[in-house]
N, C-alpha and C positions, 0 to 999 in steps of 0.2 A: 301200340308202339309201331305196328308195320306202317302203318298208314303217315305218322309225320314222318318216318325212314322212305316214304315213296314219296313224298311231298318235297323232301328235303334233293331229293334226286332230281327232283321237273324241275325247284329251282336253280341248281348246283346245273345242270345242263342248260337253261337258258342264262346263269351268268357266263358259261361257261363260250357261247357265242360272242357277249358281247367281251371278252377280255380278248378273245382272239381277235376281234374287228383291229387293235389297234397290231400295228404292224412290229412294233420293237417287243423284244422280250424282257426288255431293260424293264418299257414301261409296263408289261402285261403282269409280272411280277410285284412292280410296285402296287399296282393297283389292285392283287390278290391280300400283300404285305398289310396294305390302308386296310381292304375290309375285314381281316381277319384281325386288326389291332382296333375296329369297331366292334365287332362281336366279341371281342375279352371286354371292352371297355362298358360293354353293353348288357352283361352277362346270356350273353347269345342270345339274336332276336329269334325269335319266329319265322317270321316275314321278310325275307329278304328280299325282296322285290315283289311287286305287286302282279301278282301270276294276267291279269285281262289285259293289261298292258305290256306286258311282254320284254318290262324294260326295269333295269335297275331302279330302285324309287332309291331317293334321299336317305342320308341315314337317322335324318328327327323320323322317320315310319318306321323303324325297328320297334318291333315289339318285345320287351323284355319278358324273358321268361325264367321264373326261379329254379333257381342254382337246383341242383341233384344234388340233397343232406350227402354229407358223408360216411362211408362207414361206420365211422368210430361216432359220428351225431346219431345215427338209426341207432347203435348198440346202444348209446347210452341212454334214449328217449325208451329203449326194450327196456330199459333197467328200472326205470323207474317205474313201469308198468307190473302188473303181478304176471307177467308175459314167463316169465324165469321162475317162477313158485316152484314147476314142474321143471322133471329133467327133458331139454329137448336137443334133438341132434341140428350138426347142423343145415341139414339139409331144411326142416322144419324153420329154422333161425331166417332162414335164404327166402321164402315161402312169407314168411309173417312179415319180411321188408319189403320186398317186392309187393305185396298187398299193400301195406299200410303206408307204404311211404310212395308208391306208386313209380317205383321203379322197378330193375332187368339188373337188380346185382349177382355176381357170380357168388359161390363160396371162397374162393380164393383172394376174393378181397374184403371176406370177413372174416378169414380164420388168424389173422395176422392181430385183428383188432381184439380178438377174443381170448387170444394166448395172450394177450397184455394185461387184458383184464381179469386172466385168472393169474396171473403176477401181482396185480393190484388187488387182490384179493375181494375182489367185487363177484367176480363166480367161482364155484367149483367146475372142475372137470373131472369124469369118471367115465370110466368104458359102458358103454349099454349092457344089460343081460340078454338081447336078444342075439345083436347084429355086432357085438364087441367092439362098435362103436363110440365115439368120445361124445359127452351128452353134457349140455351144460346148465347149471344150475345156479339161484343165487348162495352167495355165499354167506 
């Protein structure tokens, strides 16, 4: 993950020259406004410019790259796995996304999706006997 966060930086500082070359801020805005309404439209490339050239490439060279599952997609692809058989906290929950879905999710943006789903009666939640922690399980 460090490594496309330094990548995304070399390129984010060489567009960052060329929006300054133009002189108005009118336009230097617009033209941050266009590529940032390309990157939604694009589900954010990769490649924002072609780093040996040194220069904005087109935007047919954005390389699409898949969306980041969402919370509430990871929990429920965990549910239907025997991932849940076992009581697990959630720090463990945070650990088994981050592995398998190949993401840097917080607990904070899974603890919201998990009190919903033990509303919906998909898991239980119980305090742990160790660490009187909340542990979730299917239901």
């Amino acid at each position: 993950m460090n490594k496309r966060i330094e990548k995304i930086k070399y390129q984010l500082a060489d567009l960052s020259v060329i929006v300054n070359a133009f002189r108005s801020e009118a336009v230097q805005l617009r033209v941050i406004d266009r590529l940032l309404q390309v990157m939604m439209d694009s589900a954010v490339g990769s490649e924002l410019f072609n780093k040996e050239e040194k220069h904005f490439d087109d935007t047919s060279n954005l390389i699409a790259v898949p969306k980041r599952p969402s919370a509430t997609s990871m929990l429920r692809s965990l549910l239907l796995t025997d991932f849940f058989n076992l009581p697990r906290s959630i720090g463990a929950i945070v650990d088994q996304c981050n592995q398998e879905f190949d993401t840097d999710i917080k607990a904070s943006a899974l603890s919201g999706v998990l009190l919903t789903l033990v509303k919906q009666d998909k898991l239980k939640r119980a305090r742990g006997t160790n660490d009187n922690r909340f542990e979730y399980i299917i239901a």
